[in-house]
Every structure is written in C-alpha cells, then in structure tokens.
C-alpha positions as CSV (number, residue, x, y, z in Angstrom):
1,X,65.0,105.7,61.6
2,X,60.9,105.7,62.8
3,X,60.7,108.8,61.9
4,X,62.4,108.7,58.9
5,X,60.2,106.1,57.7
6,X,57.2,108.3,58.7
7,X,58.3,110.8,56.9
8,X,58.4,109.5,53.5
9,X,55.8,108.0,54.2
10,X,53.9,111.5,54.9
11,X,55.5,112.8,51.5
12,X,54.2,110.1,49.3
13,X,50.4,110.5,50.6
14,X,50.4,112.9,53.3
15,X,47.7,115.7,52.8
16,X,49.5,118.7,50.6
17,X,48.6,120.7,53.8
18,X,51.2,118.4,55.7
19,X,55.0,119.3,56.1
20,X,56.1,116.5,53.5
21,X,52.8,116.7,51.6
22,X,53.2,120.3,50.7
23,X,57.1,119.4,49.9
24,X,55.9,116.6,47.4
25,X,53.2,119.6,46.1
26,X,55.8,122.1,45.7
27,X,57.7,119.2,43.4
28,X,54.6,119.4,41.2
29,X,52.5,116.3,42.4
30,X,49.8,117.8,44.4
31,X,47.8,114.5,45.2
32,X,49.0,111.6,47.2
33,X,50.6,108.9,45.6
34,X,48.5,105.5,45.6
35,X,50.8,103.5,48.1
36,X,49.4,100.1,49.1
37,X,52.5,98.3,50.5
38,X,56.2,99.7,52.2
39,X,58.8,97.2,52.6
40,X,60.7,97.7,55.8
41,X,64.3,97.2,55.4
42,X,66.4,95.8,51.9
43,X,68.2,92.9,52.4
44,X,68.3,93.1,56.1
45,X,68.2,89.7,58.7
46,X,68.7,88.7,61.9
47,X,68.3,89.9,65.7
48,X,69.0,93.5,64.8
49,X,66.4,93.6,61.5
50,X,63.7,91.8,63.5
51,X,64.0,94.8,66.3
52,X,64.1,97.4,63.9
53,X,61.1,96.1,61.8
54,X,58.8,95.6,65.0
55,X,58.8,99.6,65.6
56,X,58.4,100.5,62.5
57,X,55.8,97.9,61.9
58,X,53.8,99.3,65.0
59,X,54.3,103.0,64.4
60,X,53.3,102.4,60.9
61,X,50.1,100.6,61.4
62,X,49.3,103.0,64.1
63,X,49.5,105.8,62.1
64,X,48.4,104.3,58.4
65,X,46.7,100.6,59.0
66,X,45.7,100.9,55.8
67,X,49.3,100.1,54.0
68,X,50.7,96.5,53.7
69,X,54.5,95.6,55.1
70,X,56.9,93.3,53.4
71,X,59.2,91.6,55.6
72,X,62.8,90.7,53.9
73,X,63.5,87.6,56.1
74,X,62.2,84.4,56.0
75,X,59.0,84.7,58.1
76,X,59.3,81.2,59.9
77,X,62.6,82.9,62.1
78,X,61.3,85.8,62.8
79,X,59.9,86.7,65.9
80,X,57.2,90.0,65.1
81,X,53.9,90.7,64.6
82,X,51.8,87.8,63.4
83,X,50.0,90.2,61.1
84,X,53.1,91.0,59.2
85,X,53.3,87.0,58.4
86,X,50.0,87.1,56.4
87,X,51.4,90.6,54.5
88,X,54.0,88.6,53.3
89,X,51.9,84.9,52.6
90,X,49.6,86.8,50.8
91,X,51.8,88.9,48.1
92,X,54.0,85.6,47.7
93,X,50.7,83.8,47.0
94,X,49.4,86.2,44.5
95,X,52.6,87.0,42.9
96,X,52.7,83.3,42.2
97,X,49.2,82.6,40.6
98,X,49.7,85.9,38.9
99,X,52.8,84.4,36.8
C-alpha cells in the first residue's frame, strides 16, 4: 500500500528518467504533473485509517516534503502527525474564504 502510493506518486512527477516517469512519458506527458496536495485514503476512519495514514504520511514527506496531505477523518480523533492537522486547517480555511 506504501509503495503503491509512492508509485503514483513517482508517475505523476517523477523525472521521465524514473520507472513511473518514463511510463507517464511513454503515455505522451513528458513533464511532471503540478501536484501540490495527495489525499491519503477516501472515506476511510478509525484505528485502522489512522495506522495506515501515519506510514504513508512519513514515507511521503520523506521522500517529497514538498506535497500537502489531506486527512479524511476528523482531525480532533486522530492520533498522527501534528503537521498533517495544519494540512488540513489550512485547505478548510481557504476553501471557505474562497467561496
């Protein structure tokens, strides 16, 4: 599931000399994608989601600490990476005034 995660990741704006990069290439779109924010999970909750979304969270921002996470459970129960709170805060708060 890590992995997988890493891997789209890598085929949206991985380097065209990367595995996935060179598949998205091949596809015809050479450059990277512009990818600012990944959502971990879709409709997921409870003990299992919060597990699953602290290793992605922490592969993720090893590997690309430049991309935003959206959590799908309300932050105030979950028990991960206070960073993650603030990812979520802040695209609530700006969807809002943006409406």
């Amino acid at each position: 599931m890590v992995q997988d995660t890493l891997d789209a990741i890598e085929y949206a704006i991985g380097s065209k000399e990367s595995k996935w990069g060179r598949l998205r290439a091949s596809m015809g779109h050479p450059e990277p994608f512009k990818m600012t924010y990944l959502e971990i999970g879709n409709e997921n909750w409870g003990p299992d989601y919060e597990k699953r979304y602290n290793m992605i969270y922490k592969k993720v921002k090893e590997l690309y600490p430049q991309i935003k996470t959206i959590a799908n459970e309300h932050v105030e129960k979950m028990v991960v990476l206070p960073s993650a709170w603030m990812n979520i805060f802040t695209i609530q708060q700006s969807s809002l005034q943006n409406m």
